[in-house]
N, C-alpha and C positions, 0 to 999 in steps of 0.2 A: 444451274448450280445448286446444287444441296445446301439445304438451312440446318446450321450447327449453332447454338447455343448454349449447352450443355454437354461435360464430359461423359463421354460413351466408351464400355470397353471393347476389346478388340481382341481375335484371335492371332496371336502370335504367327509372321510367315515366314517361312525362311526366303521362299520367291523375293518378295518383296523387301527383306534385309539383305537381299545378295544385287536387289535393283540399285538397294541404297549406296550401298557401301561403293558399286562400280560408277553410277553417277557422281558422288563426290570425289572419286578418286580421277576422275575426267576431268571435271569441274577445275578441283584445285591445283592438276597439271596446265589446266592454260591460263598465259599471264594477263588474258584479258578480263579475267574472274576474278574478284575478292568475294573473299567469305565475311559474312556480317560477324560482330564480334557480340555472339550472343551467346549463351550455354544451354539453352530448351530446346532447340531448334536449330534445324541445319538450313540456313538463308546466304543466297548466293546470290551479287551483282556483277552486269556487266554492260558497264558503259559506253556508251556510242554504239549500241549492239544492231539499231536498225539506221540509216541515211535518216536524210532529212526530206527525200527525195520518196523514197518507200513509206517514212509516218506518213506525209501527204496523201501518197494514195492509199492508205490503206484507212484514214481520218474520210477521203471522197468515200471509200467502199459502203463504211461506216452510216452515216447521213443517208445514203442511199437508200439503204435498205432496214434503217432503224426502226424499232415495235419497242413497245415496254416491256422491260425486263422482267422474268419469272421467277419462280422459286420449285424446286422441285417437289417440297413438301412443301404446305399450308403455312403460313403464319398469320398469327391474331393483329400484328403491327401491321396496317396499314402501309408506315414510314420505312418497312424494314430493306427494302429493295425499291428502291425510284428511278434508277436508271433506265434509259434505253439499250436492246441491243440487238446484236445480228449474227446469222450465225453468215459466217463467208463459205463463199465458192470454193471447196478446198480443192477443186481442180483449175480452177482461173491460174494464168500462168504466173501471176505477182506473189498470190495468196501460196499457191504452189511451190514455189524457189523460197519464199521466207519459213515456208512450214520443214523445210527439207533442213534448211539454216538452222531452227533452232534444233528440231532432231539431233541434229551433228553435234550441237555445241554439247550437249546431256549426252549422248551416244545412245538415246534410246531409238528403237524403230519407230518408224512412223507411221507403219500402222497402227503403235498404241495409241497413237493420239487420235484425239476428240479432234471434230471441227475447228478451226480456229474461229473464236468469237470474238466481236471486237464490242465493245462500252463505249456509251456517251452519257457524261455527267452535265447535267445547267445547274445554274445555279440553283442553290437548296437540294441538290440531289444528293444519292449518297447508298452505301449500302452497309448497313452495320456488322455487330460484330461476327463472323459465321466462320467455319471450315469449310476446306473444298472437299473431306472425304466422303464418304460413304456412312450411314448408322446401318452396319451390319444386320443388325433386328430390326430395321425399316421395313415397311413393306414394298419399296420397293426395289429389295435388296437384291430377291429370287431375278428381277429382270436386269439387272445390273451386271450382273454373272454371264447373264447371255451376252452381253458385248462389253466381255474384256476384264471383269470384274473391278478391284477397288483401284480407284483411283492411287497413282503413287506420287507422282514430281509436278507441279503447276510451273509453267513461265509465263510470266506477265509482263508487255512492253508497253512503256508510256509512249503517246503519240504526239506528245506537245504539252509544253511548257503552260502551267495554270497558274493565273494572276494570283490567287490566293484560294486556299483551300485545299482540298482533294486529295491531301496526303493518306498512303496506306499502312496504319496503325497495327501493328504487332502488339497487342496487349499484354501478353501474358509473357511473350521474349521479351517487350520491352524495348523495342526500334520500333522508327516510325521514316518511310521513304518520301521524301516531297516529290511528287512527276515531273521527271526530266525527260526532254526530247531523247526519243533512241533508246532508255536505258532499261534493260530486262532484269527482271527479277525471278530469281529462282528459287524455290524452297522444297524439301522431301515431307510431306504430307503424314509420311509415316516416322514411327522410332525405329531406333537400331533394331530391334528384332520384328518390326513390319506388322505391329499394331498403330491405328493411328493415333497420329501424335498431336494432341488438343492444345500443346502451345502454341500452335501454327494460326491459330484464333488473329482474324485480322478486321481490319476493317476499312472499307474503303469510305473514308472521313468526307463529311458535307461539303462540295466546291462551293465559296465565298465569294467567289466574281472570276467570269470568266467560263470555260466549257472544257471538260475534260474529255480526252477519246483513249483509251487503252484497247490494245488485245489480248486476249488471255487463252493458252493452250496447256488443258490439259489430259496429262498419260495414263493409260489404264495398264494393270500390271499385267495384260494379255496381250491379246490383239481387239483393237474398235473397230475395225475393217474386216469384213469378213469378205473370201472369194480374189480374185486377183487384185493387187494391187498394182498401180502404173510405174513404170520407170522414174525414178527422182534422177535429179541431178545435182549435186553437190560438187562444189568446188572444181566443176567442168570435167570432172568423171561420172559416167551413166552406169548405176546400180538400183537396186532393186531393192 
């Protein structure tokens, strides 16, 4: 994940204000979606979005295969990222049917998506305040471009229910989500005209007792996949 801090400006896209506009326009036609009531930011939930049967396995995937979590640029804070994470099997058949799922929900391809990663939080863990997008004048901004370029829409699924803590803080909208079993969170990374949008500034707050596991998928405003992709299935019709 990219370390966001500080507000950074951005080249105006239209690609990416035409991603916007058609994801929220998806979004807010299904009645399983409410939109946060914020005005900086376009935040979207939707609850009971995974079984309890799927968090399960995808909290086993998790464990399994957890490392310490990274940051894609440097930082001086030691504290600033303590999580564990993983990046999943995006061809396993579990990982594979929920990755197709949230696809459909946003109506983006699924090629644009990144890996599906899943988080583990223990207690004292935490990850502060950051953006998921891109610093365009980063350096490693030139290799970003080769798969897929800037990041556009995040969905994030809680995997279970945390005793106390671990809520994820919208500082600058000004909401804050406590983790519910099943429940995805979606937000557009960019503003309306497809510069990024630095109220999206979040933070995934200290667990207090207890252990936290979320997944987090996010869309590049191209294609992440490059060369063929496999057949998905969605809602028991075979497409591509």
């Amino acid at each position: 994940m990219s370390k966001q801090v500080g507000k950074v400006s951005g080249t105006p896209s239209p690609n990416r204000a035409r991603i916007g506009r058609e994801v929220v326009a998806k979004l807010e036609a299904n009645p399983a979606v409410k939109r946060a009531k914020v005005e900086t930011a376009q935040i979207f939930t939707y609850p009971d979005f995974l079984s309890d049967a799927d968090c399960d396995i995808l909290v086993g995937m998790i464990d399994e295969s957890a490392r310490p979590s990274t940051l894609l640029a440097a930082h001086e804070d030691p504290e600033f990222r303590t999580s564990s994470s993983t990046d999943l099997d995006r061809w396993a058949a579990d990982v594979w049917r929920i990755d197709d799922h949230i696809a459909n929900v946003l109506g983006l391809p699924p090629a644009n998506a990144e890996t599906l990663q899943g988080q583990r939080y223990a207690p004292g863990q935490q990850f502060r305040a950051h953006c998921d997008y891109f610093h365009e004048g980063a350096e490693y901004w030139e290799k970003m471009l080769e798969f897929g370029g800037q990041r556009t829409w995040t969905a994030m699924i809680y995997l279970n229910d945390v005793e106390e803590g671990g809520a994820t803080w919208f500082p600058r909208a000004g909401v804050r989500f406590r983790p519910k079993k099943g429940l995805m969170l979606m937000w557009n990374n960019m503003m309306e005209d497809g510069t990024p949008n630095y109220d999206t500034l979040h933070e995934g707050m200290r667990v207090l007792e207890g252990t936290k596991y979320i997944v987090t998928k996010w869309f590049r405003e191209n294609a992440w996949i490059r060369g063929h992709v496999p057949t998905y299935y969605a809602g028991g019709e075979q497409r591509t």
